[in-house]
C-alpha positions in Angstrom: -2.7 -9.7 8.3 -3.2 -7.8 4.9 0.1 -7.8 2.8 0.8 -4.4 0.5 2.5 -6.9 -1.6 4.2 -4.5 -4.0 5.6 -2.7 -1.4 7.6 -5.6 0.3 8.6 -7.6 -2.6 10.1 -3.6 -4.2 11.7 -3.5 -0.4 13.3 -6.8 -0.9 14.6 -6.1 -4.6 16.4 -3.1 -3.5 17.7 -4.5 0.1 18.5 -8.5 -0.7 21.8 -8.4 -2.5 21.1 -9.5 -6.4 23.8 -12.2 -6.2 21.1 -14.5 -4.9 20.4 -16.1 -7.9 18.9 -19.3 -9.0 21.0 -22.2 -11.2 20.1 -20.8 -14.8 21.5 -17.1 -13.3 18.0 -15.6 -12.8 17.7 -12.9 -9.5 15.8 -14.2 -7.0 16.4 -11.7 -4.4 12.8 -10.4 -4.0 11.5 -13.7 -4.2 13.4 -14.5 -1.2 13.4 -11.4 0.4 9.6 -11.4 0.4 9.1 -15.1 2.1 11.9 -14.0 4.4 9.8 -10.9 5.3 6.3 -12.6 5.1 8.2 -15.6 7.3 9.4 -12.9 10.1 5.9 -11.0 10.2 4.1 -14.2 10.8 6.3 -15.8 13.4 6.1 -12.3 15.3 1.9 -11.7 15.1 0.5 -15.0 14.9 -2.2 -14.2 12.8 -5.1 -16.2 11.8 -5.8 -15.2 8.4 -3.1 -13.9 5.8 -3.5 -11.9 2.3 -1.0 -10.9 0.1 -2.9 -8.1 -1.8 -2.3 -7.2 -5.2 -2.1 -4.6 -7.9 -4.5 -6.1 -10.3 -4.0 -2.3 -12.1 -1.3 -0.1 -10.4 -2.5 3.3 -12.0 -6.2 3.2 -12.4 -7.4 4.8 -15.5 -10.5 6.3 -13.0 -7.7 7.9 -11.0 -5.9 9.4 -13.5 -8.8 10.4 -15.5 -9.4 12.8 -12.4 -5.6 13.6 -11.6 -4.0 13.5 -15.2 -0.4 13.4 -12.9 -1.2 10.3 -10.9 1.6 8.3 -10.5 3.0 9.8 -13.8 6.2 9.8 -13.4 6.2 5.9 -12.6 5.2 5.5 -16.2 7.9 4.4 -18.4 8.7 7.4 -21.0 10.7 8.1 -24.1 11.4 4.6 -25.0 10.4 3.2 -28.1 7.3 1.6 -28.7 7.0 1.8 -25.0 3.2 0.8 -23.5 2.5 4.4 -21.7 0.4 2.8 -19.1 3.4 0.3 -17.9 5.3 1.0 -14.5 8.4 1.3 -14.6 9.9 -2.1 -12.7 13.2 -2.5 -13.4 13.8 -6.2 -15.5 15.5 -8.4 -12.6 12.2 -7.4 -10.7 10.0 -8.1 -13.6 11.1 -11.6 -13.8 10.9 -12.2 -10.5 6.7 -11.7 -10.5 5.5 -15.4 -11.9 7.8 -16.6 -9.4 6.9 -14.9 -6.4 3.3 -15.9 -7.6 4.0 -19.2 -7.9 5.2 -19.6 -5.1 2.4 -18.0 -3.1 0.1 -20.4 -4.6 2.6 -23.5 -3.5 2.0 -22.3 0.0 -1.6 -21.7 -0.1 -1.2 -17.9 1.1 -4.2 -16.4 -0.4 -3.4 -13.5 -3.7 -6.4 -11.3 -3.7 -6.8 -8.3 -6.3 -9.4 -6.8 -8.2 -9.7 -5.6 -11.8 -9.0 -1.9 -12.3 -7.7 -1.3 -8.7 -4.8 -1.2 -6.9 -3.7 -3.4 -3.9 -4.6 -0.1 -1.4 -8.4 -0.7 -2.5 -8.1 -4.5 -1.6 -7.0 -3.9 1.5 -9.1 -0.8 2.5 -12.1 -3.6 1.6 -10.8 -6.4 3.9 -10.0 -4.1 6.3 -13.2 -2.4 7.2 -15.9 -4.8 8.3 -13.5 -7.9 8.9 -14.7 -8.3 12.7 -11.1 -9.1 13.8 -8.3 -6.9 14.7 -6.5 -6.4 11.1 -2.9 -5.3 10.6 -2.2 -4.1 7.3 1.6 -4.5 6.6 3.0 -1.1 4.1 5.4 1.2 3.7 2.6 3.3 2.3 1.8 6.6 4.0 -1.6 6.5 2.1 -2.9 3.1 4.0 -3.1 5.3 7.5 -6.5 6.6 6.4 -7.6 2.9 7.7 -5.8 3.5 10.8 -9.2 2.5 13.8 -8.4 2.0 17.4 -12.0 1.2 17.9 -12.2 -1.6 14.7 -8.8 -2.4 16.0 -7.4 -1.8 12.8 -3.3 -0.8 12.7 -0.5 -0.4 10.0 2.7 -2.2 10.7 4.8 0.5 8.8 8.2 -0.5 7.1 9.3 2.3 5.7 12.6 2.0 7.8 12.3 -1.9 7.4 10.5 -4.9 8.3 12.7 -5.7 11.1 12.2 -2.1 12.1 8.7 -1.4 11.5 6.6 0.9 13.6 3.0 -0.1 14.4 1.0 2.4 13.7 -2.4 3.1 15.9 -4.2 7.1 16.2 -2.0 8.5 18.5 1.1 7.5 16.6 -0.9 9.4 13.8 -1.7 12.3 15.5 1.7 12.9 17.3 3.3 12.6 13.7 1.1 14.7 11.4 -1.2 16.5 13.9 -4.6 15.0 12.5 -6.6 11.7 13.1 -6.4 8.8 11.1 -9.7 9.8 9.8 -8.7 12.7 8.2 -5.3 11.8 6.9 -6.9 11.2 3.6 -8.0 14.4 3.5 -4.6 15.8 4.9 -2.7 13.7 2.3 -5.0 15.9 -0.4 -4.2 19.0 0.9 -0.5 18.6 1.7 -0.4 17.0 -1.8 2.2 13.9 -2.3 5.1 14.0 -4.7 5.2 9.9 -5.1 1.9 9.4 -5.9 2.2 12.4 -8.6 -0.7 14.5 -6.3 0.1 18.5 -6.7 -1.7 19.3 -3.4 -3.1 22.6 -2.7 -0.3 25.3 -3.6 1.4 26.6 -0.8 0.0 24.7 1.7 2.4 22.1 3.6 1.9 20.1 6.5 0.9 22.3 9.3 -1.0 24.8 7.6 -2.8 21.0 6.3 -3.5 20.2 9.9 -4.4 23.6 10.9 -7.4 24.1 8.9 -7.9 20.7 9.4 -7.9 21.1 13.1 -10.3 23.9 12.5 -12.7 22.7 10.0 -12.2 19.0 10.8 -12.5 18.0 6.9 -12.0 18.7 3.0 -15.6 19.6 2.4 -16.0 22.2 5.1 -12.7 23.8 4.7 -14.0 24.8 0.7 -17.7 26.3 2.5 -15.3 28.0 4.9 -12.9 29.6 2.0 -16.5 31.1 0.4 -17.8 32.1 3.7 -16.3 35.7 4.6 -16.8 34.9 7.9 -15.7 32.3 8.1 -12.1 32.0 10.4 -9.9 31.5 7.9 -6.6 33.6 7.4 -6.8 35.6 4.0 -3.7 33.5 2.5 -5.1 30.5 3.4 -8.4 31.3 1.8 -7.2 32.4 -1.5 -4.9 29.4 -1.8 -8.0 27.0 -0.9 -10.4 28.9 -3.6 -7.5 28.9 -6.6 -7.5 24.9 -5.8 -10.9 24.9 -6.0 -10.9 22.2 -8.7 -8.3 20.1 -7.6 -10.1 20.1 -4.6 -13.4 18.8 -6.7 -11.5 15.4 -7.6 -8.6 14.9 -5.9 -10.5 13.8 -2.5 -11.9 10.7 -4.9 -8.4 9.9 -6.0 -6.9 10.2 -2.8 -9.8 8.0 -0.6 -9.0 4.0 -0.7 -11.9 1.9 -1.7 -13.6 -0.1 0.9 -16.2 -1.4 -1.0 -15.3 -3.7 -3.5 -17.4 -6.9 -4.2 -13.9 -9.6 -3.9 -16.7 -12.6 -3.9 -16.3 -15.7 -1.4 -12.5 -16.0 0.0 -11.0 -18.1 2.2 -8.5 -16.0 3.9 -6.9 -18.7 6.4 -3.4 -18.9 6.9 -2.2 -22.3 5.7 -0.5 -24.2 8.4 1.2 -26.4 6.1 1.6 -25.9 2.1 -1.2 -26.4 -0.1 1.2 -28.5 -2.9 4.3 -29.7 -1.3 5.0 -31.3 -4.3 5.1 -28.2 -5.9 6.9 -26.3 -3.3 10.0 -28.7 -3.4 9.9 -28.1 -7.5 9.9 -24.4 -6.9 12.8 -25.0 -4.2 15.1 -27.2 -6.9 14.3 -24.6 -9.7 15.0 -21.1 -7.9 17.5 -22.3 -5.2 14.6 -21.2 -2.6 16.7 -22.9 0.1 16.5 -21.8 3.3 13.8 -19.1 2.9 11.3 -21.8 1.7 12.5 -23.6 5.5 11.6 -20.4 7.3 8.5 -20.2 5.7 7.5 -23.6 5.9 8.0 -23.3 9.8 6.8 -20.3 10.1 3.2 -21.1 9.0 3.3 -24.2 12.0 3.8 -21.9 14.6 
């Protein structure tokens, strides 16, 4: 099971009422939210091995040296002396980071990252090759490019909730964009995505997307098609694909999740008992973990 760790502990800060607070009156809604989430999601799959993948660098400069708008409008802008390159998280989350960190380690739940990447690479790497069925936990549309039936590779998606989330195989894919999972990378390009800052191609939306992906079956054939004139490809749909023609260059590289990153010798076992307990009762007494560090606790025995 392959955490999108940003994307739960955000889900918690925004859906765990703030007035969980420790004694010295510091939030620690996401902190608890998270366990509470990572408790439910274990106790429900079983699985053997567990990473909470991180953001080592939320907005690559490699990205955005391709797509200047990538993730842009995340960045924190028009305050003073503000670091251009820093998300915008708002302060009650901010704190909450060390924390959710610490406790992580307490537990012995492996935190994987990589320098200059973003959790999505992490997990596209563990993902591919990992000769077990993987389920990649997100309520990132962008993680369905990993989607395999055959690798038996699914996203458990949470974008309505973790208690609600759908689990997400090809068909589910296909019935809700028209495309494989293979080629929802290259559909995401097209279509273009407003939270990720990606312009897409002008004037192409989601079924003209899976049209000509339909038809061509991918990115690179779809650009030989718009220069072919005979190719059979409608005139407006041609012209829009040539004017894009650059952001079609780079934006495929932007878009694609990394699968091959060298993360070195891990040892991805789920702990069935905490690595410190020690520590995990100081971390209980200091943040008023209560009965989210209980959960979690029994939830890693089985």
């Amino acid at each position: 099971m392959l955490l999108d760790t940003a994307s739960l502990y955000f889900r918690a800060f925004f859906g765990v009422p703030d007035s969980m607070k420790a004694p010295d009156g510091t939030p620690v809604n996401a902190v608890r939210g998270l366990m509470d989430f990572i408790s439910r999601l274990v106790t429900e799959y079983q699985p053997t091995h567990l990473v909470c993948c991180w953001d080592n660098d939320w907005r690559p400069q490699w990205r955005v040296d391709l797509i200047p708008t990538y993730k842009a409008h995340r960045v924190v802008e028009e305050v003073a002396g503000a670091d251009p390159d820093v998300e915008e998280v708002p302060d009650p989350l901010q704190v909450q980071i060390p924390i959710i960190l610490a406790v992580l380690e307490a537990f012995g739940i492996a935190v994987v990252g990589a320098d200059e990447m973003e959790a999505d690479d992490v997990i596209g790497t563990l993902a591919t090759g990992a000769g077990m069925p993987v389920d990649i936990v997100t309520g990132d549309r962008d993680l369905f490019q990993l989607v395999d039936d055959a690798a038996e590779v699914r996203v458990l998606y949470t974008a309505r909730g973790v208690g609600r989330h759908e689990r997400v195989d090809n068909a589910w894919v296909r019935d809700k964009y028209g495309v494989d999972a293979t080629q929802y990378a290259d559909f995401a390009t097209l279509r273009g995505d407003a939270s990720d800052g990606l312009p897409g191609v002008k004037g192409v939306g989601e079924k003209t997307a899976a049209t000509l992906l339909g038809r061509f079956v991918d990115i690179k054939t779809i650009v030989a098609a718009a220069q072919d004139p005979e190719a059979d490809m409608g005139p407006g749909p041609r012209g829009k694909i040539k004017d894009a023609a650059d952001y079609l260059t780079v934006a495929p590289t932007v878009v694609a999740v990394r699968r091959d990153l060298d993360l070195g010798e891990l040892d991805l076992t789920m702990p069935r008992t905490p690595a410190d307990p020690e520590r995990v009762v100081e971390l209980d007494q200091q943040w008023d973990l209560g009965s989210s560090a209980v959960r979690l606790v029994e939830a890693l025995q089985g």
